[in-house]
VOGU-3710 file (C-alpha; in Angstrom, 3 decimals, decimal comma):
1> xxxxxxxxxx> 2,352/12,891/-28,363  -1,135/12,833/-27,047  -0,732/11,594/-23,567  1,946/14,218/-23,160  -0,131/16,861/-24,640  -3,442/15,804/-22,488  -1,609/15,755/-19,419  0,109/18,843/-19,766  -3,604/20,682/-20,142  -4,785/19,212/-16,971
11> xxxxxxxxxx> -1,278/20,045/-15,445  -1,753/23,914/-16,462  -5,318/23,606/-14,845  -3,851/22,530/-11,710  -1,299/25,300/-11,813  -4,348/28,059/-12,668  -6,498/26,620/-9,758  -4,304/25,323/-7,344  -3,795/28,497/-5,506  -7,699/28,692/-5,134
21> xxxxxxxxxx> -7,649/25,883/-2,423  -5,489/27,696/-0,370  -2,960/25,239/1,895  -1,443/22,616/1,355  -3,514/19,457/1,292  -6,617/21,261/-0,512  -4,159/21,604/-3,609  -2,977/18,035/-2,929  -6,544/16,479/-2,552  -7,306/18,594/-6,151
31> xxxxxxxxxx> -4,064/17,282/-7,904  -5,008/13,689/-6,836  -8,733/13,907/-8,006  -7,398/15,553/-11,244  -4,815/12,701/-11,653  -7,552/9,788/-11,045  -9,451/11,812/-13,877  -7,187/12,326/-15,981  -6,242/8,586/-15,848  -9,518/7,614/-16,413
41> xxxxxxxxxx> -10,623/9,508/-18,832  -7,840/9,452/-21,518  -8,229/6,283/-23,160  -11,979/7,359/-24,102  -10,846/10,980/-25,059  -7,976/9,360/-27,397  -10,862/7,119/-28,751  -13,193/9,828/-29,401  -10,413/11,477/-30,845  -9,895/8,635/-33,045
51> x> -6,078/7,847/-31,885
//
């Protein structure tokens, strides 16, 4: 349930910036930085977390 829940935060973020960045491959370029984030930084939120 966590991975689900942690991505669909940063998912909602995209959605609430994404228009901010105007055309198309500004939003890209922000979903993919987001993405290599996210990916990164989950297994040390779930361990902070303590799951």
């Amino acid at each position: 349930m966590f991975p689900i829940t942690f991505y669909a935060l940063l998912c909602g973020l995209v959605g609430l910036f994404s228009p901010r960045f105007g055309r198309w491959y500004g939003r890209l370029m922000f979903g993919a930085v987001l993405g290599v984030f996210a990916a990164t930084a989950m297994p040390h939120v779930r361990a902070l977390a303590g799951l």
